[in-house]
N, C-alpha and C positions, 0 to 999 in steps of 0.2 A: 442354544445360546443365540439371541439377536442382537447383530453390528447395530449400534448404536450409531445412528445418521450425522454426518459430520457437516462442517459449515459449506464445503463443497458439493453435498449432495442433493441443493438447491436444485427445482425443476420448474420453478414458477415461473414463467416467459414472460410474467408481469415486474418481478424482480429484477428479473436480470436487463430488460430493456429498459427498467429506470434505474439501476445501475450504471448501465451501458450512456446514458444520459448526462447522468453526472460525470462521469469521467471525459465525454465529449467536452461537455460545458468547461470543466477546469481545462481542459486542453486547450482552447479556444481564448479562455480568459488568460493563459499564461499562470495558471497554480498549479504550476511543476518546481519537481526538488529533481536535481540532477542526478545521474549514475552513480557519477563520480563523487559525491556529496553523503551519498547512502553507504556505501564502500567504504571510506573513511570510519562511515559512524559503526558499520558492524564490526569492523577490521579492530574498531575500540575495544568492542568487549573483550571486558575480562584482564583488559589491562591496570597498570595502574592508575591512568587518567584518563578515563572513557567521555568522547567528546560528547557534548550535547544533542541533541537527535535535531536531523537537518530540517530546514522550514522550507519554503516557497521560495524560491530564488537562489538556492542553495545550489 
């Protein structure tokens, strides 16, 4: 039986350094969503009013 390759088992150092890229870039421009904003939104599920999933500035 063969493990079926998972989204993590990426090795291409061309991927991940333009990955690594874009994440820099949002960083730099300020498109981040807070800790504390994301927390909320998991801590939703499954409730009875699950908040809306957090944006940029959140």
């Amino acid at each position: 039986m063969t493990r079926e390759k998972s989204l993590f088992d990426s090795t291409d150092p061309r991927e991940e350094a333009a990955a690594d890229a874009r994440a820099e870039a949002d960083v730099k421009a300020g498109r981040l969503i807070g800790h504390a904003a994301v927390k909320r939104w998991v801590a939703s599920w499954g409730t009875a009013k699950p908040l809306r999933r957090p944006h940029v500035g959140d």
